[in-house]
matplotlib code that plots the C-alpha trace (Angstrom):
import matplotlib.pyplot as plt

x = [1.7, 1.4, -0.5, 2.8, 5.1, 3.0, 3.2, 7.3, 7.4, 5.2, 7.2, 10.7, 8.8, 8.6, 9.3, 11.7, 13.9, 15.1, 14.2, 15.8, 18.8, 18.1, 16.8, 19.9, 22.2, 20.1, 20.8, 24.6, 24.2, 22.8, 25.0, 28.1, 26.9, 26.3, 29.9, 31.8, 29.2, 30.2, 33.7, 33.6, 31.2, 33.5, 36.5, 37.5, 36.9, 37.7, 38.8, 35.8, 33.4, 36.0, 36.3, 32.6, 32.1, 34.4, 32.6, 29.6, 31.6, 32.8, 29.3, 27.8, 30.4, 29.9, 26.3, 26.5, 29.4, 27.4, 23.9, 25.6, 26.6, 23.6, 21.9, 23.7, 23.1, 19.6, 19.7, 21.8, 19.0, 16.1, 17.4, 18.3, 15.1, 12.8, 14.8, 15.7, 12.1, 13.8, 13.1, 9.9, 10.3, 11.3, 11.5, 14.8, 16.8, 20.2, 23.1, 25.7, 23.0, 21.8, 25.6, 25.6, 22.7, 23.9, 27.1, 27.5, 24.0, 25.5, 29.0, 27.9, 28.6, 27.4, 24.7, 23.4, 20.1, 19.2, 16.1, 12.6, 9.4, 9.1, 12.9, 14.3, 12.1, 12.9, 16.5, 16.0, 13.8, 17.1, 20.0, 18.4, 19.4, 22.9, 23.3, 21.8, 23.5, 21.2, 20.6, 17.4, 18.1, 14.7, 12.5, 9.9, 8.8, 5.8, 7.3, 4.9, 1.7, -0.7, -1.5, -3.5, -6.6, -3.9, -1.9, -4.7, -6.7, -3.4, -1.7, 2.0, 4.7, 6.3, 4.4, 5.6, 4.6, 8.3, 9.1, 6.2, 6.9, 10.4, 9.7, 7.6, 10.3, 12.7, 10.9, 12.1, 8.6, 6.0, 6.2, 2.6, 0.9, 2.8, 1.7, -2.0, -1.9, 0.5, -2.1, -5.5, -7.9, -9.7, -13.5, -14.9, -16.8, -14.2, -11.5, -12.6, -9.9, -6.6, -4.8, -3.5, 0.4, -0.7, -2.1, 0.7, 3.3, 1.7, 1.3, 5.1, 5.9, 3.8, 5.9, 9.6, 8.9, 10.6, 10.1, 13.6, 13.5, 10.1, 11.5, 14.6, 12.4, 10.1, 12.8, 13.4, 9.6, 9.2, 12.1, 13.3, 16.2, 19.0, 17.3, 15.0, 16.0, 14.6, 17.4, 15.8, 13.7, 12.6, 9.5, 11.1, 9.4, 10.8, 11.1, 11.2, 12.2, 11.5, 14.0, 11.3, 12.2, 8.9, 8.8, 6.6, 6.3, 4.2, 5.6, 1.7, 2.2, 5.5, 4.9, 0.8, 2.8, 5.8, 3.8, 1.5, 4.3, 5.9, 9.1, 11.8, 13.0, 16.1, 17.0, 15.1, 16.1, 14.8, 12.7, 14.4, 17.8, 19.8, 17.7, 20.0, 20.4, 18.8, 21.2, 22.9, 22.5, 26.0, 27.7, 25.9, 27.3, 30.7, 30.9, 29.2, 30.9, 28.5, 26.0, 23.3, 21.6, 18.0, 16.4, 13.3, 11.8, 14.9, 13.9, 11.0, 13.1, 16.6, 18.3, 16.2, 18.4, 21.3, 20.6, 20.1, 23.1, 26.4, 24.7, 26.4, 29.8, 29.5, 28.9, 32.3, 34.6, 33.1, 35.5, 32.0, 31.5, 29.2, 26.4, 23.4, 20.7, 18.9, 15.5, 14.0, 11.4, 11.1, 8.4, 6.0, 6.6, 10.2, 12.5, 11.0, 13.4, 16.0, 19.0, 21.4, 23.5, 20.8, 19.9, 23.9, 24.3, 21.2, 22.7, 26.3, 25.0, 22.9, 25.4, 28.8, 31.4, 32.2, 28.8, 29.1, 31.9, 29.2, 26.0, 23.7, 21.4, 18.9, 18.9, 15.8, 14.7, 11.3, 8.2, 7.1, 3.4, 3.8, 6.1, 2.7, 1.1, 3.4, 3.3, 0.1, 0.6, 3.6, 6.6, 8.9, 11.7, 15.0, 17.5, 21.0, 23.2, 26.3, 28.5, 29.8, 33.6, 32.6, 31.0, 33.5, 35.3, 32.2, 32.0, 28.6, 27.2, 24.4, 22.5, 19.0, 17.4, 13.6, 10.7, 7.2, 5.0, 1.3, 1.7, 4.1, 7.4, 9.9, 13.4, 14.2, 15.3, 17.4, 19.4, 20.1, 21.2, 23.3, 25.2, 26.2, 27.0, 29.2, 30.9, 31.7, 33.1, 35.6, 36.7, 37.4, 39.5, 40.5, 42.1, 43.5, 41.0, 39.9, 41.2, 38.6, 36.0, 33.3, 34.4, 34.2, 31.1, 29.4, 31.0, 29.9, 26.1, 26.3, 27.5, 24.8, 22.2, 23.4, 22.8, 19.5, 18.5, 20.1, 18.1, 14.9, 15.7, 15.6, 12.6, 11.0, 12.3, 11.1, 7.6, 7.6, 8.7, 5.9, 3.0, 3.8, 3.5, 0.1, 1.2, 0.4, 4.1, 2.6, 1.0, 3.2, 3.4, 3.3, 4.3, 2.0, 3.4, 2.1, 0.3, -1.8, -1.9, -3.9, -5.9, -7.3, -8.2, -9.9, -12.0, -13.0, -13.9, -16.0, -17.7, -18.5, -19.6, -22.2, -23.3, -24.1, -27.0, -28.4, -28.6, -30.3, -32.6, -33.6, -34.2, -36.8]
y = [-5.6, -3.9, -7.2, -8.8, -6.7, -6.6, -10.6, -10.7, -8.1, -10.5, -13.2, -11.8, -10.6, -14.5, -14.9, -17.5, -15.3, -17.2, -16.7, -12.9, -14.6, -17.3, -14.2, -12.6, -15.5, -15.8, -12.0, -12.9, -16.0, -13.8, -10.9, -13.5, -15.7, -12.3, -11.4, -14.7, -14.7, -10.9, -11.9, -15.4, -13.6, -10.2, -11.1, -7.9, -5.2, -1.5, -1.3, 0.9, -2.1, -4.7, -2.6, -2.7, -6.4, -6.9, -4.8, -6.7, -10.0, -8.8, -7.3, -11.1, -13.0, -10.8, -11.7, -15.1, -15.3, -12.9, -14.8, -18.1, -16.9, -15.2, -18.5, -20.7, -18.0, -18.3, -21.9, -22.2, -19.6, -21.7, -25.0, -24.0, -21.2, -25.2, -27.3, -24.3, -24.3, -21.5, -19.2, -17.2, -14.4, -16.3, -12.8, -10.7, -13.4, -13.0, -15.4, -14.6, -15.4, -18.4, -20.2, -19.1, -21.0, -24.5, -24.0, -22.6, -24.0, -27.4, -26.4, -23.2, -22.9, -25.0, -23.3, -24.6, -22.6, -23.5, -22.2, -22.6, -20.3, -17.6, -16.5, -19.7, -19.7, -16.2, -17.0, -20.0, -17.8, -15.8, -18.1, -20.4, -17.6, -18.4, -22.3, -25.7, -27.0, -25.9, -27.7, -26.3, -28.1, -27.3, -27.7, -30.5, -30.2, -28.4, -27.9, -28.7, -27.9, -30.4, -32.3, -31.2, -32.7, -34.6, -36.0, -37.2, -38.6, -40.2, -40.9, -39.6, -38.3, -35.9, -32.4, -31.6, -28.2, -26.7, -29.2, -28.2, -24.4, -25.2, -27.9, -24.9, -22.6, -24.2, -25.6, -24.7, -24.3, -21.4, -22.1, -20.2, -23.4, -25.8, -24.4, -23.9, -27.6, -28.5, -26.8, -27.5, -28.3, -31.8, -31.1, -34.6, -35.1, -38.1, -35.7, -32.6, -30.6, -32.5, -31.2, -32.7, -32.1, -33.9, -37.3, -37.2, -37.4, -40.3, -42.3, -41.6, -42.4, -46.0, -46.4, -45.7, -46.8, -43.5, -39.7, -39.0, -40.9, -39.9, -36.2, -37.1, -38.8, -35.5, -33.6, -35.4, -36.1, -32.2, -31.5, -28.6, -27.0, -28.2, -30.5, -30.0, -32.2, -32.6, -31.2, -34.4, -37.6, -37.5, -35.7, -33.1, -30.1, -26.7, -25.8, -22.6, -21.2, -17.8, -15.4, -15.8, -19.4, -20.4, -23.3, -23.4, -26.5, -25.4, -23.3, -21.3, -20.3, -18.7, -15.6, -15.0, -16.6, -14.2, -11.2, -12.4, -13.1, -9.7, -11.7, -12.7, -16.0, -17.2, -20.3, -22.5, -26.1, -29.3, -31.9, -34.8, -33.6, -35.7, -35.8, -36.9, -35.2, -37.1, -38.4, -36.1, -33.0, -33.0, -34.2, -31.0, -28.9, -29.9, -30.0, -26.1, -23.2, -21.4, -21.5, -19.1, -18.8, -17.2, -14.8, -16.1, -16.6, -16.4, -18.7, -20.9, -21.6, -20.3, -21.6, -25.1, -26.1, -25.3, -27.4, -30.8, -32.8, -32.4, -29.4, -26.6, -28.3, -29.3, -25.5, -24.4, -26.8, -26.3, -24.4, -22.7, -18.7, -18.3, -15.7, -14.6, -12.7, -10.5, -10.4, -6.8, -6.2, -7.9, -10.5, -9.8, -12.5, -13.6, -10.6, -7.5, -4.2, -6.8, -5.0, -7.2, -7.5, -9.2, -11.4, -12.5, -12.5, -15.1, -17.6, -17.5, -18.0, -21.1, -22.8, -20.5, -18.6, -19.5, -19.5, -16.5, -14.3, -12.1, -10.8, -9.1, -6.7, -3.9, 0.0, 0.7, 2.4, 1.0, 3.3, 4.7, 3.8, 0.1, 0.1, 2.0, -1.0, -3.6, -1.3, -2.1, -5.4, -4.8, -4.9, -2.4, -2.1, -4.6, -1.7, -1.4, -1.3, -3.4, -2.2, -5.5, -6.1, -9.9, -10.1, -7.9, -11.2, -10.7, -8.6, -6.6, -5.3, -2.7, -3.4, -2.0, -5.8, -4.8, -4.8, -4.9, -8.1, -7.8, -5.2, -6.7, -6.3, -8.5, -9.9, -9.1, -12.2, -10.9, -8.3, -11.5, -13.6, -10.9, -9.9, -13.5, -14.2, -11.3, -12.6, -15.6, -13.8, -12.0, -15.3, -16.8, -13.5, -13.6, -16.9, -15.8, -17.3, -14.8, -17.1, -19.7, -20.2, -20.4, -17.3, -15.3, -16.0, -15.7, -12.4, -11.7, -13.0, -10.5, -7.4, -7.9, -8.1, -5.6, -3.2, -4.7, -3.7, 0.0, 0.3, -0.7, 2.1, 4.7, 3.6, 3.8, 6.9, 8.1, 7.0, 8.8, 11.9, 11.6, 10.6, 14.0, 15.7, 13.8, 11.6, 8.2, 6.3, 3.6, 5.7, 6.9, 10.3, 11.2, 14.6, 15.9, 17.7, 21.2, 19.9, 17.5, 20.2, 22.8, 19.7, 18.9, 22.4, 22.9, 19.9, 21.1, 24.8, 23.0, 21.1, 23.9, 26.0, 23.0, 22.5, 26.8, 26.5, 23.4, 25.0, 28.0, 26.2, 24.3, 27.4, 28.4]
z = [-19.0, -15.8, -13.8, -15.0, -13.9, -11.0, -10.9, -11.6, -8.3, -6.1, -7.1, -6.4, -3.1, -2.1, 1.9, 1.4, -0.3, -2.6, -6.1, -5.9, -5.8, -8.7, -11.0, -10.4, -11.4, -14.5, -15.3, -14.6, -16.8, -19.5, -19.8, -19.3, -22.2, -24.5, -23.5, -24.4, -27.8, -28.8, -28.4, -30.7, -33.3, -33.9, -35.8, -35.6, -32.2, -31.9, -28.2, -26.8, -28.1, -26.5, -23.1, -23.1, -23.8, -20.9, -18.6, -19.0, -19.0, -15.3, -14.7, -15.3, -13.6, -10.3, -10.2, -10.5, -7.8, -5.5, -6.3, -5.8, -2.5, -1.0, -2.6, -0.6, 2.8, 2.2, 2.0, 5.7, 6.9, 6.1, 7.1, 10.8, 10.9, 10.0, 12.3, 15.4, 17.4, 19.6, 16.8, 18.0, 14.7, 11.9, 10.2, 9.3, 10.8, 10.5, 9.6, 12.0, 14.6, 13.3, 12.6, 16.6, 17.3, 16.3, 17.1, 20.1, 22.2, 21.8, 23.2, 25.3, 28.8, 31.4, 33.9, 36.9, 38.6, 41.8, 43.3, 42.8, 42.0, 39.4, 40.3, 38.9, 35.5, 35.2, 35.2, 33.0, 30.7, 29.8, 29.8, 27.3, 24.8, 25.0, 25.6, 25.5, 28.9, 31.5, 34.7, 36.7, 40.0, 41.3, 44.8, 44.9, 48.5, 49.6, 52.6, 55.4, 52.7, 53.1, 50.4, 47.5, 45.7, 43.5, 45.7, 47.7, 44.8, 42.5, 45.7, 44.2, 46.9, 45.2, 44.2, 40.8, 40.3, 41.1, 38.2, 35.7, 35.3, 35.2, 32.4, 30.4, 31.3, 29.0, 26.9, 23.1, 21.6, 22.9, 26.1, 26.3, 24.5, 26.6, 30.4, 29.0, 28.3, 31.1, 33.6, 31.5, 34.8, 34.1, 33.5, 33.8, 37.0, 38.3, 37.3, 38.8, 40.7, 38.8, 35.8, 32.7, 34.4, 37.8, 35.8, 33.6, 36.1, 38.1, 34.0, 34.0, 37.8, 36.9, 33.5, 35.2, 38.8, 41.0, 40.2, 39.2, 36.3, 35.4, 35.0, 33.6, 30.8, 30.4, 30.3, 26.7, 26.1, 26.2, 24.1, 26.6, 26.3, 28.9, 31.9, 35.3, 38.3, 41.6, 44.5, 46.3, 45.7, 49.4, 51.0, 53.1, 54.9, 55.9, 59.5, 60.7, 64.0, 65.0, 67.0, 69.7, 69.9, 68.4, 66.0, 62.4, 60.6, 57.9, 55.0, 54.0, 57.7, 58.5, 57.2, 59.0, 62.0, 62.0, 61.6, 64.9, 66.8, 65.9, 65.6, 62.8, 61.2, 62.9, 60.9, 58.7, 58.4, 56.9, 58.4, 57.7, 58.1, 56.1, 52.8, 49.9, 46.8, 43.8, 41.3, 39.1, 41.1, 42.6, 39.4, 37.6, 40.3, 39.8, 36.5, 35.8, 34.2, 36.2, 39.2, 39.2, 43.2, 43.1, 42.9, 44.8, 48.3, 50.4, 53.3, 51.5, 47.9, 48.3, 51.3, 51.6, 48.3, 49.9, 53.1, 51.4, 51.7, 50.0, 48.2, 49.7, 49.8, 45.9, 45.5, 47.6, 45.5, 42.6, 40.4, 38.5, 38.7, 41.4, 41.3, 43.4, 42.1, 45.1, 45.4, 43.8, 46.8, 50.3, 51.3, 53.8, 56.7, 55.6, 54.8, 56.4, 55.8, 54.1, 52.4, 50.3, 52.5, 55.0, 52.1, 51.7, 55.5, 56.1, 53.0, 54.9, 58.3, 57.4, 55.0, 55.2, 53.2, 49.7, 48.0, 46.1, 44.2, 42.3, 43.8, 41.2, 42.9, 41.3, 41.1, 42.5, 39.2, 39.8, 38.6, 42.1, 41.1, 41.1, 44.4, 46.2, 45.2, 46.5, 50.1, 50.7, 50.9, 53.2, 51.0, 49.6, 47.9, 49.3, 50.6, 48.8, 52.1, 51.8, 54.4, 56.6, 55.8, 56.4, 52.9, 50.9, 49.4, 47.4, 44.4, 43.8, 40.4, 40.8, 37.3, 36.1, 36.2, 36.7, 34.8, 34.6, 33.7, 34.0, 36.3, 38.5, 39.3, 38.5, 37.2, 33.6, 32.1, 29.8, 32.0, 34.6, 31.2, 29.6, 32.8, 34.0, 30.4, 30.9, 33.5, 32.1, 29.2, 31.5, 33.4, 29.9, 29.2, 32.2, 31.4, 28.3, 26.3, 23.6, 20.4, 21.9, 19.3, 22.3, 23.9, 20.3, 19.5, 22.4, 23.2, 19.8, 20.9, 23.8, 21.6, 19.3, 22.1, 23.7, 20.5, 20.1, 24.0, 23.4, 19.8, 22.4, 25.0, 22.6, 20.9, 23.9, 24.8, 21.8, 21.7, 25.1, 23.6, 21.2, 24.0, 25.5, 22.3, 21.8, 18.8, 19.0, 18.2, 16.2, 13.5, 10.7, 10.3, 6.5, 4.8, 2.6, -0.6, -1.7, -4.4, -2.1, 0.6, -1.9, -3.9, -0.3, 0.3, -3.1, -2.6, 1.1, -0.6, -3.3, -0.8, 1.1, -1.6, -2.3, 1.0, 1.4, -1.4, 0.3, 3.8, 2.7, 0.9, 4.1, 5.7, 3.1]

ax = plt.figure().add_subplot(projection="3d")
ax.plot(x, y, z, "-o")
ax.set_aspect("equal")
plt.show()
């Protein structure tokens, strides 16, 4: 009896949920059916036996109306949680989230990133949480680099790693699986120095005849969410000239070169000058809800986007809620004691006003430990001045956007997500747009993760709290009743009392 009962629990324990709901429409079925029988068999029913027979009619009825229901939830759940590959924890998934999902990805709002590096997939990482139309419009010059083993060997123009870590950035599976295989380093002898990413993009460059198809078609290929394009099809390099008047070519060498020269980067500018954007780019621009500028290298991945042709100008007309997120720390050899407002000040002077309304910029709140590290490589944290009246047009929003990854410091993709989803909330409200369906749920999106971040902090804060007390958080911490407290000390005692003979007898 009990390994049934034992069974009937397992069963109603069943992950998908379902058969909970079918047991208790049965039960509802049952006691409905016994009501309707009792009251054709009684000819004749005192009223305390008919109130009752009506109770359990009602009783009956409710659980098949509220198993019927949560039936039918269950169902929706399971159909999106099988067909959604965003879904990393398929577990205590919620149905208000998932209706989101489908409806709103497809109609969300429309981001552009521009950048390149680890700042761009770090923004890409984040937004992807809240809408399907994402344009990465990425770098695919080396600037100057000379070309690697791949290029050489396959003979392709373009470098395509810019492209592949944006690829894995949004792609809507583990991303983990797809950069592993992505970057998987060729072991066969005629292959030796090339990854699986670099043959695969000259087999697709032979198959579609230019580059820019070839990522539009990976874009699909990869099933990523939104799409990567190239800011331009052409080779271009980065020039940099120094205040000293001196003149790098070479990208690997403007920082080892400033630092010799005891000098600063004046300008930077591109080599051709009139590089084209490839198609699509301007059209994306125009057509954005919202463009997101950085974070990343400011003078090697930041401001070469915005010198290719038409870019910068697409960006000023553009009627899209402009933001820049600032770098967290300088970079040795490009922005030496850089505040934000140095960082603003160099995008304005090499392409003008009008690229930015919002500029997101950190606390400082970084643990002091890890900045000591980054010191001794010669960076430190960017200072928060912001004190020209040239750049008060633009409105600044001092956030808590840090975090650690593997040690390092860097943008939390969440914070950058949630804040210019924010944003576009309040232009929508702004615009008296609260009844749209868009704006409702995605305000309702951001709500929830915002109570899912707080719920975080103080979990955190409470493991903390236990650390110092020396209890380890992830154990639970069970009370023991009396009776187990002095069954526990009677079996120590007896013990004792066995091990005392045994001891002296030794001795002996």
């Amino acid at each position: 009896m009990i390994i049934e009962m034992k069974g009937m629990a397992h069963w109603l324990k069943s992950s998908s949920k379902m058969k909970r709901w079918i047991f208790l429409i049965l039960v509802g079925i049952m006691l409905t059916c016994y009501g309707i029988a009792k009251i054709l068999v009684q000819k004749e029913m005192e009223f305390i036996d008919a109130g009752k027979v009506v109770v359990i009619f009602v009783i009956g009825f409710t659980c098949i109306v509220l198993g019927l229901i949560f039936l039918n939830k269950r169902n929706m759940e399971l159909f999106i949680e099988a067909t959604d590959d965003r879904m990393k924890n398929k577990k205590n998934v919620n149905v208000k989230s998932l209706i989101f999902d489908k409806t709103i990805y497809d109609k969300g709002p429309k981001i552009v990133a521009i950048g390149g590096g680890a700042g761009l997939n770090t923004v890409l990482a984040g937004m992807k949480r809240y809408t399907d139309n994402i344009t990465a419009i990425v770098a695919v010059s080396e600037y100057g680099k000379q070309p690697n083993l791949s290029r050489a060997v396959l003979g392709t123009t373009l470098p395509f790693e810019e492209v592949k870590d944006s690829i894995v950035a949004l792609s809507a599976k583990e991303s983990n699986e797809l950069e592993k295989i992505l970057n998987h380093e060729m072991e066969n002898p005629n292959l030796r120095g090339l990854k699986f990413s670099d043959i695969y993009f000259t087999a697709m460059k032979e198959i579609y005849k230019n580059d820019t198809t070839s990522i539009e078609k990976s874009n699909s290929i990869f099933n990523i969410i939104g799409n990567v394009k190239p800011v331009t099809a052409e080779e271009v390099r980065i020039c940099a000239e120094l205040e000293n008047g001196y003149v790098v070519e070479e990208k690997d060498k403007i920082p080892e070169i400033v630092n010799d020269k005891l000098t600063k980067i004046n300008r930077v500018y591109l080599k051709p000058s009139n590089c084209k954007p490839a198609p699509g780019v301007l059209e994306a621009i125009k057509e954005a809800d919202s463009i997101i500028i950085g974070p990343g290298s400011l003078y090697t991945n930041v401001i070469p986007n915005l010198l290719v042709n038409g870019v910068a100008k697409a960006i000023k007309e553009s009627k899209a809620i402009k933001i820049y997120v600032n770098n967290i720390m300088t970079e040795p050899g490009q922005t030496d004691d850089y505040s934000v407002e140095d960082h603003i000040k160099a995008i304005i002077e090499h392409c003008g006003e009008g690229l930015i309304d919002y500029c997101i910029y950190d606390t400082g709140e970084v643990i002091p430990e890890y900045i000591k590290m980054y010191n001794k490589e010669g960076a430190d944290l960017v200072e928060q001045k912001i004190s020209d009246t040239s750049i008060k047009k633009i409105k600044f929003i001092k956030k808590n956007i840090s975090t650690i990854i593997d040690g390092k410091i860097r943008h939390d993709p969440y914070m950058i997500a949630e804040s210019a989803i924010k944003l576009i909330c309040n232009d929508m409200k702004y615009q008296d747009k609260e009844s749209d369906p868009t704006y409702i749920m995605l305000n309702a999106k951001l709500q929830s993760d915002k109570r899912i971040s707080k719920l975080k902090k103080e979990k955190r804060k409470r493991d903390k709290r236990a650390e110092k007390r020396g209890i380890n958080p992830n154990t639970k911490n069970k009370t023991k009743s009396k009776f187990s407290m002095k069954y526990s000390d009677r079996i120590k005692s007896i013990k004792e009392s066995e091990e005392h003979p045994r001891r002296n007898e030794q001795r002996r």
